[in-house]
Biopython code that builds the backbone (N, CA, C, O; Angstrom):
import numpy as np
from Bio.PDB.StructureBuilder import StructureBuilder

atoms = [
    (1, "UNK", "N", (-76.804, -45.925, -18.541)),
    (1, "UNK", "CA", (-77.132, -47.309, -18.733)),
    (1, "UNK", "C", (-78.639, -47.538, -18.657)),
    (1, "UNK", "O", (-79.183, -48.139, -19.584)),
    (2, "UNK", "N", (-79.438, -47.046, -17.489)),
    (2, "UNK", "CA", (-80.671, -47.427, -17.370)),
    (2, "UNK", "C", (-81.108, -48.713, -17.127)),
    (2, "UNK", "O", (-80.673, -49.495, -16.281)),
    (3, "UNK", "N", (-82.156, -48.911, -18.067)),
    (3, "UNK", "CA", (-82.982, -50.397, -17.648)),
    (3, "UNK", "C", (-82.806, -51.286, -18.942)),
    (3, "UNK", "O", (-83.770, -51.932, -19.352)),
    (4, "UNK", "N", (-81.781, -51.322, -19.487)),
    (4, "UNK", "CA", (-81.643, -51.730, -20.945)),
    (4, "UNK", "C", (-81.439, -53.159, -21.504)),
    (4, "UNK", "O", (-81.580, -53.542, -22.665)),
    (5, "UNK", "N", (-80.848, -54.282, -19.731)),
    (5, "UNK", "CA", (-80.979, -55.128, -19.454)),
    (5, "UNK", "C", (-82.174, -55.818, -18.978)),
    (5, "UNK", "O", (-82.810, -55.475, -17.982)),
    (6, "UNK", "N", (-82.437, -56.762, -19.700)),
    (6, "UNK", "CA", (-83.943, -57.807, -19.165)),
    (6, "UNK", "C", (-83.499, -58.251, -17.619)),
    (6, "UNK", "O", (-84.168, -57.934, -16.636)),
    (7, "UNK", "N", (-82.272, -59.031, -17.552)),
    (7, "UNK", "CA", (-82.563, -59.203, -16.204)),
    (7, "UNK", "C", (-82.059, -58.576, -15.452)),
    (7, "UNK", "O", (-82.548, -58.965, -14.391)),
    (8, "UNK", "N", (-81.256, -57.692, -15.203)),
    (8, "UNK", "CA", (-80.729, -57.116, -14.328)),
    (8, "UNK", "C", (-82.533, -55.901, -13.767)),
    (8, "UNK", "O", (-82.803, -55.593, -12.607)),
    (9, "UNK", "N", (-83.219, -55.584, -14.789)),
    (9, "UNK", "CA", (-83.595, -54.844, -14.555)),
    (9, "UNK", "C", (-85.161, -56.025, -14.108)),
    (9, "UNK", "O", (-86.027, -55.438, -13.459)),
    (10, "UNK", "N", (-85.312, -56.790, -14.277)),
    (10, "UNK", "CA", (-86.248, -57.956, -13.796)),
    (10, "UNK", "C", (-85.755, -58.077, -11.856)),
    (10, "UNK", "O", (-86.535, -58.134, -10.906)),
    (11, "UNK", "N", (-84.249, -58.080, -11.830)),
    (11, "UNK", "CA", (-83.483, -58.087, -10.500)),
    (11, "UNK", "C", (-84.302, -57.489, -9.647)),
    (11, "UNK", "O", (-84.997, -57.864, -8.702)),
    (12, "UNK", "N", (-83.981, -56.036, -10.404)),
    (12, "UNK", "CA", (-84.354, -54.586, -9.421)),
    (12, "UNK", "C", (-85.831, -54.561, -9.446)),
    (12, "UNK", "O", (-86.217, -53.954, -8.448)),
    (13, "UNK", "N", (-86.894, -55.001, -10.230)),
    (13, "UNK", "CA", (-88.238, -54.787, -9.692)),
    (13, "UNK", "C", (-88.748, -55.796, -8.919)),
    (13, "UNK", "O", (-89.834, -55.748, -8.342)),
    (14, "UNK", "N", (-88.014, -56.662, -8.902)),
    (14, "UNK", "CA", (-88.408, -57.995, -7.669)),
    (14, "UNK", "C", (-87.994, -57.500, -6.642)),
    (14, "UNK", "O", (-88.790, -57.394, -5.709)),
    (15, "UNK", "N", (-86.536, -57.010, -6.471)),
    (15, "UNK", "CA", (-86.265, -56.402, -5.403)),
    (15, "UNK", "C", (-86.819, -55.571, -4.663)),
    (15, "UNK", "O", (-87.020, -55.735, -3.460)),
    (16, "UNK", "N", (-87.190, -54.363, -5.472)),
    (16, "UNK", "CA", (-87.675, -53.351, -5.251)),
    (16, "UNK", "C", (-89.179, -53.603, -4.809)),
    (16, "UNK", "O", (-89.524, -52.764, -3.976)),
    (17, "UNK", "N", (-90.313, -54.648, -5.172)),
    (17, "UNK", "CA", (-91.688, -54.879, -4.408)),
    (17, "UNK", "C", (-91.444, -55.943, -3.348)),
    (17, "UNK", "O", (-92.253, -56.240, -2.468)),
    (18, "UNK", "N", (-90.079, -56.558, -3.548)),
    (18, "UNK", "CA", (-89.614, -57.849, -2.046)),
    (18, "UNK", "C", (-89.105, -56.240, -1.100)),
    (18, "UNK", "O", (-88.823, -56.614, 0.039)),
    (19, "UNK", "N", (-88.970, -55.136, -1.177)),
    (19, "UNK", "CA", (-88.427, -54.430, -0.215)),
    (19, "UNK", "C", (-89.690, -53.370, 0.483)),
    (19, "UNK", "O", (-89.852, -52.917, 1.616)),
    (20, "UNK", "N", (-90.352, -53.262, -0.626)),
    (20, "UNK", "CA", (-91.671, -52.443, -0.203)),
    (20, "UNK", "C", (-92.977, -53.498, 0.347)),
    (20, "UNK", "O", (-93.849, -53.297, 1.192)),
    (21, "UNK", "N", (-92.739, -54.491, -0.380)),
    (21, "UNK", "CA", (-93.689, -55.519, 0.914)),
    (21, "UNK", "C", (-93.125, -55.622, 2.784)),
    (21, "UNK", "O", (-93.654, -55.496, 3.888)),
    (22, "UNK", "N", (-91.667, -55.944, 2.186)),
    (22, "UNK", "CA", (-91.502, -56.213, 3.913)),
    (22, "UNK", "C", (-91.038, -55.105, 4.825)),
    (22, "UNK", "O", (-90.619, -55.390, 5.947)),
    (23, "UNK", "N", (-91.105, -53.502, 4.287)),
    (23, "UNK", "CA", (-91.505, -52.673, 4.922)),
    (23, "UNK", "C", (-92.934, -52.267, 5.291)),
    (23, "UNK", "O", (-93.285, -51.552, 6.230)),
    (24, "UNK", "N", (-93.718, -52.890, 4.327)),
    (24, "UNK", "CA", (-95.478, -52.548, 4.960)),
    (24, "UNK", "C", (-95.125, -53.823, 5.825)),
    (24, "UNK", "O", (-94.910, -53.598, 7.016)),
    (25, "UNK", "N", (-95.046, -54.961, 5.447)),
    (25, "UNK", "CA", (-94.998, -55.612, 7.191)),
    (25, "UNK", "C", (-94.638, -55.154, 8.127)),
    (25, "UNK", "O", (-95.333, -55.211, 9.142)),
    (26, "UNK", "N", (-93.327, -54.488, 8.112)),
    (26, "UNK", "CA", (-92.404, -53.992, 9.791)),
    (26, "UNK", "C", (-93.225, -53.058, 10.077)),
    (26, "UNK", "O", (-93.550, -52.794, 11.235)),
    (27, "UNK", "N", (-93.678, -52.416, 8.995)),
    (27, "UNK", "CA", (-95.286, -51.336, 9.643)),
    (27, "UNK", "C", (-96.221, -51.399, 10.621)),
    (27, "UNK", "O", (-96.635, -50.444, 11.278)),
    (28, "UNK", "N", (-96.631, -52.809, 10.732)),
    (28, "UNK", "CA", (-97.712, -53.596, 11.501)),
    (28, "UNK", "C", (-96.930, -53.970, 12.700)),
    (28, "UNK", "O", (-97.534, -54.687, 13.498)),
    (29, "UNK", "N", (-95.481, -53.575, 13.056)),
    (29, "UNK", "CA", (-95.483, -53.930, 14.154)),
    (29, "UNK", "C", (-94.302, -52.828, 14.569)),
    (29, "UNK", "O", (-93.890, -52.790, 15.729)),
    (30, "UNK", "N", (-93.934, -52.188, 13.831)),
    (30, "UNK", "CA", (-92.870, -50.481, 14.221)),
    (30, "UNK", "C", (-93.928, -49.249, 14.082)),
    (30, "UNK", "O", (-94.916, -49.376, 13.359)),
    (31, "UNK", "N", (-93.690, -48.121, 14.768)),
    (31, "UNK", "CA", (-93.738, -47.075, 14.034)),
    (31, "UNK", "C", (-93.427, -46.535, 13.120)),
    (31, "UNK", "O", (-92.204, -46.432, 13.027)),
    (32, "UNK", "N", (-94.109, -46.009, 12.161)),
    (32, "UNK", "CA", (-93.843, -45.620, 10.504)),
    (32, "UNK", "C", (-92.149, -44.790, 10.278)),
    (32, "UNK", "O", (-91.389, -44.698, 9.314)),
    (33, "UNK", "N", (-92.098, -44.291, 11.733)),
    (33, "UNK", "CA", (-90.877, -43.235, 11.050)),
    (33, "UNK", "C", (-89.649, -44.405, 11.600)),
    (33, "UNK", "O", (-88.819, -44.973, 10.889)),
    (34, "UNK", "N", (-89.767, -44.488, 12.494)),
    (34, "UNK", "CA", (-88.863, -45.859, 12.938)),
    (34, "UNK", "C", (-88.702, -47.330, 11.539)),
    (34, "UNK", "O", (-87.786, -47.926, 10.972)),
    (35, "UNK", "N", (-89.639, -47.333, 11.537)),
    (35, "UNK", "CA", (-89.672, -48.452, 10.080)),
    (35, "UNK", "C", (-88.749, -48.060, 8.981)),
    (35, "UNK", "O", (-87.854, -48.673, 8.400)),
    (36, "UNK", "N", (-89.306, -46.670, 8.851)),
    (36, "UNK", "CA", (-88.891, -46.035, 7.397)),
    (36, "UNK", "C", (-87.256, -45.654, 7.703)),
    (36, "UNK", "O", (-86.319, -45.683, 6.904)),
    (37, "UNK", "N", (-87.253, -45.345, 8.919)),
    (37, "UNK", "CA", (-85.517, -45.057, 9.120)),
    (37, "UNK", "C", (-84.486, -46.786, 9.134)),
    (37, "UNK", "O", (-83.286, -46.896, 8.885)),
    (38, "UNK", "N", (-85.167, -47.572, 9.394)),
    (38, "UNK", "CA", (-84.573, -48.384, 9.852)),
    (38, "UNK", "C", (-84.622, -49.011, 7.816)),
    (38, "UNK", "O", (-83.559, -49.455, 7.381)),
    (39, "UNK", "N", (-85.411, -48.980, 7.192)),
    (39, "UNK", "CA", (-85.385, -49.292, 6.243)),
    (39, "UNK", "C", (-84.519, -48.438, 5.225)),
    (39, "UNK", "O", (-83.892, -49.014, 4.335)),
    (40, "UNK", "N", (-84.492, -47.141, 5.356)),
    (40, "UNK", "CA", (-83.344, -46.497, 4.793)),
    (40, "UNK", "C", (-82.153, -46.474, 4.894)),
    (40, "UNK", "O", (-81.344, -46.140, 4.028)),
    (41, "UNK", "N", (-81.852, -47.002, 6.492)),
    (41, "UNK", "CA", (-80.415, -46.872, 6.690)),
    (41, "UNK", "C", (-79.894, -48.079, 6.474)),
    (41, "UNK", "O", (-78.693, -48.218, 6.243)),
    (42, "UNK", "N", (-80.928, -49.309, 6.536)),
    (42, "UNK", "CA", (-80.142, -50.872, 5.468)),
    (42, "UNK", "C", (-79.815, -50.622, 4.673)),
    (42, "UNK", "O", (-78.645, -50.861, 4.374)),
    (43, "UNK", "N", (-80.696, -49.960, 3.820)),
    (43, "UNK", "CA", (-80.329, -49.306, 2.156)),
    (43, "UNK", "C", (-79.201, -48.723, 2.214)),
    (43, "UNK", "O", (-78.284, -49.157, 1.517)),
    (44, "UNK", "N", (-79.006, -47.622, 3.043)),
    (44, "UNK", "CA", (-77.506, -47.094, 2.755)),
    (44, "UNK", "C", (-76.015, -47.753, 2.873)),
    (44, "UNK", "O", (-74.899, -47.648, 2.364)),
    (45, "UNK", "N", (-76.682, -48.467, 3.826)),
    (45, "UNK", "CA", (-75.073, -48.999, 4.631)),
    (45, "UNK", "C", (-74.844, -50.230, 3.609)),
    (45, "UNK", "O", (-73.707, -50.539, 3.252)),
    (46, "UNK", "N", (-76.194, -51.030, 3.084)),
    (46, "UNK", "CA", (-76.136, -52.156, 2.304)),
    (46, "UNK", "C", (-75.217, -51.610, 0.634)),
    (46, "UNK", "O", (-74.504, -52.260, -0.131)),
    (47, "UNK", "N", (-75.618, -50.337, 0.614)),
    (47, "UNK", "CA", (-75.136, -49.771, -0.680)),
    (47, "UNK", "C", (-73.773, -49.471, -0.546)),
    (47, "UNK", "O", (-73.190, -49.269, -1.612)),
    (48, "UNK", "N", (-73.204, -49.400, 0.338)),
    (48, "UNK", "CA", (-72.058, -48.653, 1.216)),
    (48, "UNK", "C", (-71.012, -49.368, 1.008)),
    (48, "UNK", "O", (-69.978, -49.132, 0.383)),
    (49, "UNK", "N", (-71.510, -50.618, 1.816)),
    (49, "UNK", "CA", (-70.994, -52.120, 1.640)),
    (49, "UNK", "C", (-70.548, -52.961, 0.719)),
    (49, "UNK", "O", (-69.616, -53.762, 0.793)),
    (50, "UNK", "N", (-71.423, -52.681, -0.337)),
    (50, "UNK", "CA", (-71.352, -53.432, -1.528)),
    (50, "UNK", "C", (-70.680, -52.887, -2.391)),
    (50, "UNK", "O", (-70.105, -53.568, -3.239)),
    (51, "UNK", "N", (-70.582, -51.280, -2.371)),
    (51, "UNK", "CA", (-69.702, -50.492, -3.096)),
    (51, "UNK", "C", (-68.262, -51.110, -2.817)),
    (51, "UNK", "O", (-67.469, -51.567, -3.640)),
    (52, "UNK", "N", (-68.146, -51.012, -1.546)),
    (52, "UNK", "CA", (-66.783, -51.300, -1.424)),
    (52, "UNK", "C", (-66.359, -52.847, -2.028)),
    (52, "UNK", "O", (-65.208, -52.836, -2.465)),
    (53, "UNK", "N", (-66.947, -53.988, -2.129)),
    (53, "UNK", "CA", (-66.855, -55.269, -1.898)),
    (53, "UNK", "C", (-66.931, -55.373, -3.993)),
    (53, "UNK", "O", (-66.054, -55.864, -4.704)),
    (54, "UNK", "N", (-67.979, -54.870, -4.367)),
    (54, "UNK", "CA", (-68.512, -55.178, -5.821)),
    (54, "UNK", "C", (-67.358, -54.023, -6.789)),
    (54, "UNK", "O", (-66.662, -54.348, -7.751)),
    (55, "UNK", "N", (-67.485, -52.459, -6.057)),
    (55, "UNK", "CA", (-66.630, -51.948, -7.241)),
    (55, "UNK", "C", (-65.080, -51.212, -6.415)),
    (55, "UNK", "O", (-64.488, -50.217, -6.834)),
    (56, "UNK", "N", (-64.796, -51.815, -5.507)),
    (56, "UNK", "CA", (-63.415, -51.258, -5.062)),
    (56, "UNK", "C", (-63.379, -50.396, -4.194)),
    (56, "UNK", "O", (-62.324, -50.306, -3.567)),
    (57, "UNK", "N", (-64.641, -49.354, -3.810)),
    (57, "UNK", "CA", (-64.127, -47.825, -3.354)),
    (57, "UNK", "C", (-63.352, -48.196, -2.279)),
    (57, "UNK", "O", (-63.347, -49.283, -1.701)),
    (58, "UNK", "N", (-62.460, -46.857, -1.974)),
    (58, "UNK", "CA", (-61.866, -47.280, -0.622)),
    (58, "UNK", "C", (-62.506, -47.303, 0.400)),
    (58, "UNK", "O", (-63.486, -46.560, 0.442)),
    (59, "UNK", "N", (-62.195, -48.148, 1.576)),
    (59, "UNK", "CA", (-62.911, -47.842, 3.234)),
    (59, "UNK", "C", (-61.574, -47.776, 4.298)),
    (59, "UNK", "O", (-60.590, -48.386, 4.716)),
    (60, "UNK", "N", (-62.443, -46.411, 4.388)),
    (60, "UNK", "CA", (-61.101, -45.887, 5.195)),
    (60, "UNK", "C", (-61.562, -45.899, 6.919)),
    (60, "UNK", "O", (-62.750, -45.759, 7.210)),
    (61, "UNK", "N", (-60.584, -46.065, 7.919)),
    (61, "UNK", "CA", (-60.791, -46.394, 8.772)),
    (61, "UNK", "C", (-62.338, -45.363, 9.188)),
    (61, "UNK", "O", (-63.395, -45.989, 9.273)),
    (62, "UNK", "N", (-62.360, -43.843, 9.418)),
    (62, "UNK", "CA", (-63.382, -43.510, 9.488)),
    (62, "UNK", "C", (-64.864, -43.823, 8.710)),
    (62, "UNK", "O", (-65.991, -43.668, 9.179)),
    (63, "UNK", "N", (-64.529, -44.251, 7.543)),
    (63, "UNK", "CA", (-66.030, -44.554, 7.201)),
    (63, "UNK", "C", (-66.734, -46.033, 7.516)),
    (63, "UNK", "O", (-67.891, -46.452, 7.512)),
    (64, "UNK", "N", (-65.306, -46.646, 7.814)),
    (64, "UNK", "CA", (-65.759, -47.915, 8.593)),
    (64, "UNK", "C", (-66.634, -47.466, 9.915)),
    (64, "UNK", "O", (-67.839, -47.613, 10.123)),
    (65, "UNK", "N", (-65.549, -46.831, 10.790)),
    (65, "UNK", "CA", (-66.437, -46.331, 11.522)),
    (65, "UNK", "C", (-68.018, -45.727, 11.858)),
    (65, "UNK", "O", (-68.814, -46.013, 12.752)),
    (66, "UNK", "N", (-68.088, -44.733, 10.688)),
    (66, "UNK", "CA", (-69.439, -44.125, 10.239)),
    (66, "UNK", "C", (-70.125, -45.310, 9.958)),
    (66, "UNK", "O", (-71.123, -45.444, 10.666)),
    (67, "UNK", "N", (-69.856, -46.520, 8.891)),
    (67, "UNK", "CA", (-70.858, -47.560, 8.724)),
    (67, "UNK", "C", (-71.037, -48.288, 9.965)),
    (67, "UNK", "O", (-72.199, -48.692, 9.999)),
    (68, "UNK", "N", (-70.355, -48.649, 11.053)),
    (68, "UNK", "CA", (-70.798, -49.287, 12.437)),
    (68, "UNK", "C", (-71.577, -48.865, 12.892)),
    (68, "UNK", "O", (-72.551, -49.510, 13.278)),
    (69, "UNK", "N", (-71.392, -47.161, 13.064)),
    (69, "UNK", "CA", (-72.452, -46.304, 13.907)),
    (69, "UNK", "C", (-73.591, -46.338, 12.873)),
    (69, "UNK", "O", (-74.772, -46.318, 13.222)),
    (70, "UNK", "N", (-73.273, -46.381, 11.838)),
    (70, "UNK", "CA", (-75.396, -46.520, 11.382)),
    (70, "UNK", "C", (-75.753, -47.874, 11.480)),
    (70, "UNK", "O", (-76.901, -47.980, 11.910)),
    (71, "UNK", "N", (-75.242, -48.890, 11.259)),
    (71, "UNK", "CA", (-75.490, -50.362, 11.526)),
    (71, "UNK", "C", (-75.953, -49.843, 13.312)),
    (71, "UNK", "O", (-77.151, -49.934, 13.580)),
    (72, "UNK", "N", (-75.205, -49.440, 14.191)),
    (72, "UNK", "CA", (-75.442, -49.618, 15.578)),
    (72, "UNK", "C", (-76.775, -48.811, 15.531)),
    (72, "UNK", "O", (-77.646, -49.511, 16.047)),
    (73, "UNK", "N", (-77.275, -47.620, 15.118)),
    (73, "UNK", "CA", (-78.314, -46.830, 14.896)),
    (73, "UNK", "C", (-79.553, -47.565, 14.617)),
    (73, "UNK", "O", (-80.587, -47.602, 15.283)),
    (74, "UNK", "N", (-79.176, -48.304, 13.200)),
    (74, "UNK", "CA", (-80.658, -49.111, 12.947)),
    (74, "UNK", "C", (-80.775, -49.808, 14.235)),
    (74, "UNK", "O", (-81.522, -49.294, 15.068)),
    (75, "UNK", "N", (-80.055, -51.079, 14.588)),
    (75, "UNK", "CA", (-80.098, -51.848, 15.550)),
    (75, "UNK", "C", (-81.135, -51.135, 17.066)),
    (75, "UNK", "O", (-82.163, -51.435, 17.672)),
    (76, "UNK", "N", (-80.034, -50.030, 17.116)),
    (76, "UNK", "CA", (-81.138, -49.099, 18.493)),
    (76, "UNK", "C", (-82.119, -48.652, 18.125)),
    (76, "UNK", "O", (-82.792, -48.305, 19.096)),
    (77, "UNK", "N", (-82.601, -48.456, 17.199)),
    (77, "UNK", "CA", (-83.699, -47.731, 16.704)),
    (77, "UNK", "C", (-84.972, -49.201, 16.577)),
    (77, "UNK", "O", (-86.179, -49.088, 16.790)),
    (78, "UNK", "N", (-84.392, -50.229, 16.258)),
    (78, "UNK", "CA", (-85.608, -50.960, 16.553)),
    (78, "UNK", "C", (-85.398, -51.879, 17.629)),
    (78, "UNK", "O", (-86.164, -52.842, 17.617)),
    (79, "UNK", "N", (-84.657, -51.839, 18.448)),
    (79, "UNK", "CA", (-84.746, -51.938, 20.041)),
    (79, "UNK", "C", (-85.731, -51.266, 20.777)),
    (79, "UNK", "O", (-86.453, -51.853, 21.583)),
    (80, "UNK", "N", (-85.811, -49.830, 20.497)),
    (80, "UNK", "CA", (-86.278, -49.041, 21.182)),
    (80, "UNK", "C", (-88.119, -49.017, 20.791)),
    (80, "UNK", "O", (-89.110, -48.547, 21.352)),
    (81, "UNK", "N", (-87.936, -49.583, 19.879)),
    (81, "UNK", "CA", (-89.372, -49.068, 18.939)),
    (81, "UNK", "C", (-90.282, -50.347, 19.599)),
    (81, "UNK", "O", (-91.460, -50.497, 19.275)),
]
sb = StructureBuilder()
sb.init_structure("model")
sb.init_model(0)
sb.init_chain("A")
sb.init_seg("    ")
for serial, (resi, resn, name, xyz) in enumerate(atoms, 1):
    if name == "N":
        sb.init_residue(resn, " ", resi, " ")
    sb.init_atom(name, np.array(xyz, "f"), 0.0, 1.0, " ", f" {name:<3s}", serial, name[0])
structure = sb.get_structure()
């Protein structure tokens, strides 16, 4: 498919500099690897999430699980930071 859509692909580069701005902010007040983890693992779990909700996949009791524990992960990770 690619970028073959005007807006969908207008979506993803707004998104994509609204996500890299407000990780150089959390910069100015996290540590870089703490930032960058905490910013990757929204990404995943957000992708995770939406998979299930937007195209069906199944969620099976363990990966529910697995998505709590990285939701609980980010959460401690910028507790701690």
């Amino acid at each position: 498919m690619g970028f073959t859509r005007l807006g969908p692909s207008l979506l993803f580069g707004v998104s994509l500099a609204g996500s890299m701005i407000l990780l150089a902010l959390a910069m100015k007040h996290l540590p870089v690897g703490t930032a960058y983890a905490v910013w990757v693992g929204i990404g995943a779990a957000g992708a995770a999430i939406a998979a299930a909700f937007l195209y069906q996949e199944p969620v099976s009791l363990l990966r529910a699980m697995f998505l709590v524990l990285l939701i609980g992960s980010i959460i401690g990770l910028k507790w701690t930071a």
